[in-house]
N, C-alpha and C positions, 0 to 999 in steps of 0.2 A: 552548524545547524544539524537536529539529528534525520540520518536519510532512513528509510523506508522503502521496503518492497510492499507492491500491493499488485497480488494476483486474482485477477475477477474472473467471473464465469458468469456468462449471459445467460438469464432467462429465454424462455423462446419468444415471450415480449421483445424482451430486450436487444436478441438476433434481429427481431425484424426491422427494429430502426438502423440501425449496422446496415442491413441492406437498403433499407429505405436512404439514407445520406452517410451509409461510409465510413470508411478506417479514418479518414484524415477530419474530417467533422468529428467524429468520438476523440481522438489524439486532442485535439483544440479546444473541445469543449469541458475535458478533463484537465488539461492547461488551463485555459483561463480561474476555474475555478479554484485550483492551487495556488495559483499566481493572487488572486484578488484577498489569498487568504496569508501571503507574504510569503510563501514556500515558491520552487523551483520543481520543474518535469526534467529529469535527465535525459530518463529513456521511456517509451510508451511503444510497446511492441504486441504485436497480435500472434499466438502460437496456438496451435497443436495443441488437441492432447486433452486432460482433465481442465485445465483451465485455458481461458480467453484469451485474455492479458496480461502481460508484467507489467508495472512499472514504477520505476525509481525515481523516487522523490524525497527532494529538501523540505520539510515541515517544519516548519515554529519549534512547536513540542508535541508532547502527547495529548494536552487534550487537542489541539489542532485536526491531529492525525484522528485519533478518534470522533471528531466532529465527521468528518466528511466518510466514515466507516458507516454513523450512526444515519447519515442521509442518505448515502449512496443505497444500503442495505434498504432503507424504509421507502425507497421508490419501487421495491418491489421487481424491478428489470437485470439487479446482478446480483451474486452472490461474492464477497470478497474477503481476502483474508489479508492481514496486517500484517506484515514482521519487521521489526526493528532490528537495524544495522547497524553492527558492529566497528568499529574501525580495526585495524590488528593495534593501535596503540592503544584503545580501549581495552581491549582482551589481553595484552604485556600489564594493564592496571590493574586489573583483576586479578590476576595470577599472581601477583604480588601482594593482595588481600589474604588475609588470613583467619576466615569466617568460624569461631567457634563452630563446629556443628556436631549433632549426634543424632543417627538416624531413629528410626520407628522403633519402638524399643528397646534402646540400647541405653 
């Protein structure tokens, strides 16, 4: 299944439910809805810094992953960004792809 980092940054809406019921209520409520959607939470961590939170997750596929980009965003209470993970045996398949290319005017 492909995993997923997704790092969020709380509105100040958003902060104030965080305070109002908490790291482990957001951890759970971000769970279940993953879960309900057939993906996995590995990790859901709160950090420092420009963004909120990390977290790694098992997703269906992509539109999955971007289902819950295109809700999460339109509640108006985080800001998040998506990035699709690699395996290193994904990246040894690639690297043995041999992509015609030729750049911007070449």
């Amino acid at each position: 299944m492909p995993r997923y980092l997704i790092a969020a940054k709380y509105t100040a809406e958003g902060t104030q439910g965080i305070l109002g019921k908490g790291g482990t209520a957001r951890r759970d409520s971000v769970t279940e809805m993953v879960e309900k959607l057939g993906g996995t939470v590995e990790t859901f961590d709160f950090a420092f810094g420009e963004d909120d939170v990390f977290t790694i997750c098992d997703i269906p596929d992509n539109v999955t992953a971007a289902s819950i980009g295109l809700t999460v965003g339109a509640s108006g209470l985080v800001d998040l960004r998506t990035v699709v993970l690699l395996t290193p045996e994904e990246i040894d398949a690639a690297a043995h792809m041999h992509p015609d290319y030729r750049g911007p005017g070449q």
